[in-house]
C-alpha positions as CSV (number, residue, x, y, z in Angstrom):
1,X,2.3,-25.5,-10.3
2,X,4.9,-23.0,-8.6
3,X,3.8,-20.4,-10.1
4,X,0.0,-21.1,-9.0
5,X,1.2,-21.2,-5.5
6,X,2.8,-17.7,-5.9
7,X,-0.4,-16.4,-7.0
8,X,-2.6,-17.9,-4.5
9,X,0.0,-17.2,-2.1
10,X,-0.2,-13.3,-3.3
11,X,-4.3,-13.5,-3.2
12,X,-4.5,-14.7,0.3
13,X,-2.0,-12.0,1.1
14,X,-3.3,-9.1,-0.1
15,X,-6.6,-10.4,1.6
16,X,-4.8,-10.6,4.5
17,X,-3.8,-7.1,4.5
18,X,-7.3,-5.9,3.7
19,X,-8.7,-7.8,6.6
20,X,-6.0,-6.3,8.9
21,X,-6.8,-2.8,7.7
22,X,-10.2,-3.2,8.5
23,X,-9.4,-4.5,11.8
24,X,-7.4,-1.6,12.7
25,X,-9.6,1.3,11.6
26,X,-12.6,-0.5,13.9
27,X,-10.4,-0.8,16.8
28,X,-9.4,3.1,16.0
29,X,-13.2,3.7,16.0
30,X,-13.6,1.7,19.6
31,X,-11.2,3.6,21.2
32,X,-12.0,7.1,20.4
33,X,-15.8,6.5,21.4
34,X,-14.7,5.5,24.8
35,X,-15.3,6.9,28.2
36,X,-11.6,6.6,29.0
37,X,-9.2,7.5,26.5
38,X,-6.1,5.0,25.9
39,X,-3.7,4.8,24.1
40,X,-3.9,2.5,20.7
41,X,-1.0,0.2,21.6
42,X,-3.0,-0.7,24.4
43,X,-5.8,-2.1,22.1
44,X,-5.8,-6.1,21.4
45,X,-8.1,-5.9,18.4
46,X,-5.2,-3.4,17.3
47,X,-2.4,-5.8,17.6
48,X,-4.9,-8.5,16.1
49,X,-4.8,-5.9,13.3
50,X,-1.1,-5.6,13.4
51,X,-0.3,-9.7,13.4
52,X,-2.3,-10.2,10.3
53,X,-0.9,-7.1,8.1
54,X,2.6,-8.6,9.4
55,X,1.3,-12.1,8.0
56,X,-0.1,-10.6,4.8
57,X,3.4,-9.1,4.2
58,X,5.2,-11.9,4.5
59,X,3.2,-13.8,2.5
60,X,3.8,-11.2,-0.6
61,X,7.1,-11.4,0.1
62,X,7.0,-15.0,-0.2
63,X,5.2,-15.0,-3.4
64,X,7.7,-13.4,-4.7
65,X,10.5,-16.1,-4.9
66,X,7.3,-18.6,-6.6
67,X,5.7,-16.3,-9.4
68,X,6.8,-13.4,-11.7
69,X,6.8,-9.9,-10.2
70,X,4.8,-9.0,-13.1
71,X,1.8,-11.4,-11.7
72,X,2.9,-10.5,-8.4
73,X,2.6,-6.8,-8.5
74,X,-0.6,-6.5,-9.9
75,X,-2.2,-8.8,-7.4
76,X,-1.9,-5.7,-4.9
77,X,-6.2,-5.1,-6.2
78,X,-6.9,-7.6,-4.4
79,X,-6.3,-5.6,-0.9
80,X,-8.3,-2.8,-2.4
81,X,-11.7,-5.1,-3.4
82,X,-11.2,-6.7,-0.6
83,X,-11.2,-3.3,1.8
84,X,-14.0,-2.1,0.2
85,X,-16.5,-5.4,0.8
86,X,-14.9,-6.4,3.9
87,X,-15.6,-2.4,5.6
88,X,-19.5,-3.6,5.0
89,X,-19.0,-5.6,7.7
90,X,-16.0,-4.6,10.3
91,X,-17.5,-0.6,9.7
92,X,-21.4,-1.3,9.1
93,X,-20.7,0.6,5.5
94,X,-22.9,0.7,2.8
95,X,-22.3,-1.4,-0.3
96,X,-22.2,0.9,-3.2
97,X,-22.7,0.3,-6.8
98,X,-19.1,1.7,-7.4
99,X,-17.7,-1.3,-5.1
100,X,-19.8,-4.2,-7.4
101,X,-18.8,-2.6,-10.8
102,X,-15.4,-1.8,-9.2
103,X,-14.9,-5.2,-8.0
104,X,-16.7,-7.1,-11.7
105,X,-14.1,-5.2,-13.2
106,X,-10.9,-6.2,-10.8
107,X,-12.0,-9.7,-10.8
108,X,-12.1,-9.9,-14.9
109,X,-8.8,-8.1,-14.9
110,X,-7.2,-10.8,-12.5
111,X,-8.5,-13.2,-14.6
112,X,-6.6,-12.4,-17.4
113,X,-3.4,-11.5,-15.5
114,X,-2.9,-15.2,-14.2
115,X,-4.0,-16.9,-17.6
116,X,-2.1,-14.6,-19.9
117,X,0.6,-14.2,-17.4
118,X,4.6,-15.3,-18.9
119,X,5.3,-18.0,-17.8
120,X,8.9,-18.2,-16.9
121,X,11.2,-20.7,-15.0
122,X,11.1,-19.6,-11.5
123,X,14.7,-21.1,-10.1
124,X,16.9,-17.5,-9.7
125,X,20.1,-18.1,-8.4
126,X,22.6,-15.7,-7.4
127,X,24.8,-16.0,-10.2
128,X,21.7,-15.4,-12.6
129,X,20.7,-12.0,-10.5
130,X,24.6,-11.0,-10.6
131,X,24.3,-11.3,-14.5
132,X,21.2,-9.4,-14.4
133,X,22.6,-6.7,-12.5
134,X,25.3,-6.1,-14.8
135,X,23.5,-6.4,-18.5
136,X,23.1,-3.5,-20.5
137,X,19.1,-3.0,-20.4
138,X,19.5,-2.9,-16.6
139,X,22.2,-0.1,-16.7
140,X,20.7,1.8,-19.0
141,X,17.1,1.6,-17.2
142,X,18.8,2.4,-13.8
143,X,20.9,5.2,-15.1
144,X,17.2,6.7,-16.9
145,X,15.9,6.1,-12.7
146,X,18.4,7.9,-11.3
147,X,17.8,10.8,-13.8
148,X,14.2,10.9,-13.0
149,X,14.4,10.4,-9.4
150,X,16.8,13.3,-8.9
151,X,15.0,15.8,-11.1
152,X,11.6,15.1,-8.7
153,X,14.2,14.9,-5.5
154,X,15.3,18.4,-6.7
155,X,12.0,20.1,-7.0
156,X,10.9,18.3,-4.1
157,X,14.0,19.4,-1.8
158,X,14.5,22.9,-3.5
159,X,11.6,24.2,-4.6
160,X,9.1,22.7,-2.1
161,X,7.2,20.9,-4.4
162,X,4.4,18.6,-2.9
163,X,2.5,17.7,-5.9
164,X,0.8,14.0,-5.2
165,X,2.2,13.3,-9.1
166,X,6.0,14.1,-7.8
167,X,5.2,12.3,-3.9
168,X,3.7,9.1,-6.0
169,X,6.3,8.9,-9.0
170,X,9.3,8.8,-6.5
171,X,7.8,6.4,-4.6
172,X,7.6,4.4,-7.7
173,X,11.1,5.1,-9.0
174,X,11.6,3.6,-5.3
175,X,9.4,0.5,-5.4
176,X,11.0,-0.9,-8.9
177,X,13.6,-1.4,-6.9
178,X,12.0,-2.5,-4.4
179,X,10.5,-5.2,-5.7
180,X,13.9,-6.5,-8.3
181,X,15.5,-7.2,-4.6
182,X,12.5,-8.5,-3.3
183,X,12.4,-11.0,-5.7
184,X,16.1,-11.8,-5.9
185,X,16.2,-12.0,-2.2
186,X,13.0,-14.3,-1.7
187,X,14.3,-16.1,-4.4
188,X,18.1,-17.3,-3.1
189,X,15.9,-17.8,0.4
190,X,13.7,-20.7,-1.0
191,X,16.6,-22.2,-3.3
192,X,19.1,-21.8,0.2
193,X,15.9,-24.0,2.1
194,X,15.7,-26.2,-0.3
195,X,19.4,-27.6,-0.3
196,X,21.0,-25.1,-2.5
197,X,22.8,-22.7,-0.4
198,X,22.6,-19.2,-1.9
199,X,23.7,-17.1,1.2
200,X,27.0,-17.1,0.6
201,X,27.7,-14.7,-1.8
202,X,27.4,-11.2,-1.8
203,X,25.0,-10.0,-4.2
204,X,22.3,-11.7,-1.8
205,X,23.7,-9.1,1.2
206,X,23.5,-6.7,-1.4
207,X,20.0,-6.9,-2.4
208,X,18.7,-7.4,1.0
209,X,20.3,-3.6,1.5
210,X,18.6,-2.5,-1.5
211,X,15.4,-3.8,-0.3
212,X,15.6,-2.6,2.9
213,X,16.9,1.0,1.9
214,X,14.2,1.4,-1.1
215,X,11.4,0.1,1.1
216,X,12.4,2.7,4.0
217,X,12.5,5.6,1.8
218,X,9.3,4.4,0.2
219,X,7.3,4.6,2.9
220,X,8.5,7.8,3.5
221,X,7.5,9.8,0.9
222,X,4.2,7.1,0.9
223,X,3.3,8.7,4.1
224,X,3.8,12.2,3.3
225,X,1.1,11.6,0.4
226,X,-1.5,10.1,2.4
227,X,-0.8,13.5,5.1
228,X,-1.5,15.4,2.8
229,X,-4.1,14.1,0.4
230,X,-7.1,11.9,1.0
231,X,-6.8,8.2,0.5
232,X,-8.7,8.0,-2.4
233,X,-6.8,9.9,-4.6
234,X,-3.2,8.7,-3.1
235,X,-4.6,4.5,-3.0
236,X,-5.4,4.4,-7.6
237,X,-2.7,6.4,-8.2
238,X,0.1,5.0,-5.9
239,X,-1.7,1.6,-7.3
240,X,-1.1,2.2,-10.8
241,X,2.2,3.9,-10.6
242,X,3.2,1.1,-8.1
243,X,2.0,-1.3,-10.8
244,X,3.5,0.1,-14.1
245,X,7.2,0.3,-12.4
246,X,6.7,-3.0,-11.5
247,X,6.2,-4.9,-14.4
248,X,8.7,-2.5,-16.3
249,X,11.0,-3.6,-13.8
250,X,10.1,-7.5,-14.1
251,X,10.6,-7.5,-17.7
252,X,13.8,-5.0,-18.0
253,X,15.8,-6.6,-15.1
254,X,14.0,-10.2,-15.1
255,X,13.2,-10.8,-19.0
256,X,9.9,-12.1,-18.1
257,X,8.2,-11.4,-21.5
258,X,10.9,-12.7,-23.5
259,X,9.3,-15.2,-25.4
260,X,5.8,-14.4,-24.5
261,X,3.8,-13.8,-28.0
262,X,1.7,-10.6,-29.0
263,X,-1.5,-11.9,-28.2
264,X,-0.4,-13.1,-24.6
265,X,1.0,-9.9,-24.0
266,X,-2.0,-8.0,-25.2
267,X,-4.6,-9.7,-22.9
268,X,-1.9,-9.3,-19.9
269,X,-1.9,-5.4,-20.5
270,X,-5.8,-5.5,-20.9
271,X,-6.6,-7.5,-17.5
272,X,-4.3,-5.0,-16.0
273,X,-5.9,-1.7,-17.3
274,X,-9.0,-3.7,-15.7
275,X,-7.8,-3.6,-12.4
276,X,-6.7,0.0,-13.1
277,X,-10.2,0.9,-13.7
278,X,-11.7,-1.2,-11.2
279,X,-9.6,0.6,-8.3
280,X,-9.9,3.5,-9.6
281,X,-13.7,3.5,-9.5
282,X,-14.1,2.0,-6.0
283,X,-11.0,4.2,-4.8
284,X,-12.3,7.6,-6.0
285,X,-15.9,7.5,-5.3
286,X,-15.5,6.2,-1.1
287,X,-16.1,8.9,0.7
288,X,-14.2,10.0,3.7
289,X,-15.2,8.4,6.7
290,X,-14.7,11.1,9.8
291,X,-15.8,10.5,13.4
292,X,-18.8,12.0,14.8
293,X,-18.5,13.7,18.2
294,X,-21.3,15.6,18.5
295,X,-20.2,17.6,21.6
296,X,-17.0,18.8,23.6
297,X,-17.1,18.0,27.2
298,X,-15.8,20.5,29.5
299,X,-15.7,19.0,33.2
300,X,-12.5,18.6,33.4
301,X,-11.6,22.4,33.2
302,X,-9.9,23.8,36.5
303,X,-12.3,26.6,38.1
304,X,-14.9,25.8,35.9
305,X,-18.7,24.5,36.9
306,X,-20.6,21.9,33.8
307,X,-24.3,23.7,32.7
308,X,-24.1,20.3,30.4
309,X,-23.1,19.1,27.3
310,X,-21.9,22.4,25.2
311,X,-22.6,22.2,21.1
312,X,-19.9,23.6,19.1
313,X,-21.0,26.2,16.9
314,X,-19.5,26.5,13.4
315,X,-20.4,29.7,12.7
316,X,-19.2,31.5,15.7
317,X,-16.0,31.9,17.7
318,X,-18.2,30.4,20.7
319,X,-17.8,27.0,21.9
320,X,-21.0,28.0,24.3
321,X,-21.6,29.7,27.5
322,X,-20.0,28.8,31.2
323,X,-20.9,29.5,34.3
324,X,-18.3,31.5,36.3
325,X,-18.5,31.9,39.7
326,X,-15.6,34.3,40.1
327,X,-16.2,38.0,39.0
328,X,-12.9,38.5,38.2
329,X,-12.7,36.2,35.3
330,X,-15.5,37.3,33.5
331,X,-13.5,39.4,31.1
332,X,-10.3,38.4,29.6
């Protein structure tokens, strides 16, 4: 039953996020097809936007401390689907058949993940993630990490390497540990609020650190990928990297496949490669969505008189032609 609530709790999340996305991008849209341009702070459909993504993320992080992260993790889909259905109607988009097959596929996939999910006691206290931290599959896995995540930091750093691969793999080197401390940390909260106090000790200080640390860094190298390269190639592959290093993480550090037999484990792998492919097919074929402005208003220039609305031409150096009424700026 806890472990229901986690995933429901994780659903409505990620929908959550989706919807505040959505919300955002339209009140983006509104503002640049104004008269009078102001800034996006000043927008309440934006910070309508901003309240729900802050909901939807502590809702994940919540679902954390109820379900495995390897249920969890892959439950991230859900923002995806739901983006692509709920633009239809925030962004008057087209449904495509890539978003119906995209989404069959997704939804299947889920299936699978939360009946063939391990099902593992869910009570982590803070001497259990101390033990954790110090057993020998952790170790070895972190020190493997580190090796990893310095080889790409090195190319990255010295030889200027940009690649969406190297961007996306660090950020998933980053989010493994990412989400072990999210877990641990929502985990000693709800114990702590329901009468077992797991604040005071130190690895719960220590984790919260880690979390915030690994998230910040995260984003960072998250947001270099998406300036660079368009969102649908960064969203499938920072999904399924994000995804993988999860659940490697979840059962390395948490154990959450220990007893879980072949067959469970099978179908579990199989409903995620689902969602892989059902992200990957809505993710890859949504095209770009870029704002139409279909001229470039010059009244405001100093000196100069309006003959109208002037076309850019792409083919041409020349924005159009202005009258000048002064003879002595007619060449430059």
């Amino acid at each position: 039953q806890t472990q229901l609530l986690g995933v429901l709790l994780a659903a409505a999340s990620n929908f959550l996020i989706s919807v505040s996305l959505s919300i955002q991008k339209c009140a983006h849209l509104r503002l640049v097809c104004q008269a009078e341009q102001k800034p996006y702070y000043r927008s309440k459909l934006w910070w309508c936007g901003i309240t729900l993504l802050g909901l939807g993320e502590v809702g994940n992080f919540t679902a954390y401390g109820f379900a495995p992260i390897t249920l969890v993790a892959p439950l991230g889909c859900v923002s995806v689907v739901g983006s692509a259905f709920i633009s239809v109607f925030f962004l008057k988009g087209n449904m495509r058949t890539a978003d119906i097959l995209g989404g069959a596929l997704t939804i299947t996939g889920i299936y699978l993940l939360v009946t063939f999910a391990p099902s593992v006691p869910q009570e982590l206290t803070a001497r259990q993630v101390q033990n954790y931290l110090v057993s020998w599959p952790f170790l070895v896995y972190s020190i493997l990490e580190i090796i990893i995540f310095c080889i790409l930091l090195y190319f990255y750093k010295r030889r200027a390497v940009k690649h969406i691969m190297v961007l996306l793999m660090m950020v998933a080197l980053l989010a493994s540990l990412t989400v072990i401390a999210v877990k641990a940390v929502s985990s000693m909260i709800a114990l702590s609020v329901n009468g077992k106090m797991q604040l005071t000790y130190s690895v719960f200080y220590i984790m919260s650190v880690l979390m915030a640390i690994s998230c910040a860094f995260q984003i960072k190298f998250l947001n270099q990928a998406m300036h660079l390269y368009e969102a649908r190639a960064v969203v499938p592959i920072n999904f399924v990297f994000f995804t993988t290093s999860a659940i490697i993480s979840g059962v390395i550090f948490y154990r959450e496949f220990q007893s879980a037999a072949f067959l469970s484990v099978f179908m579990f792998l199989f409903g995620c490669l689902l969602c892989f492919l059902g992200v990957i097919i809505i993710a890859r074929n949504k095209k770009e969505e870029h704002l139409q402005i279909p001229f470039i208003d010059c009244g405001h220039i100093p000196g100069q008189k309006l003959t109208g609305k002037i076309q850019p031409d792409s083919h041409s150096s020349c924005y159009g032609t202005l009258n000048k009424e002064d003879d002595s700026v007619k060449r430059q």
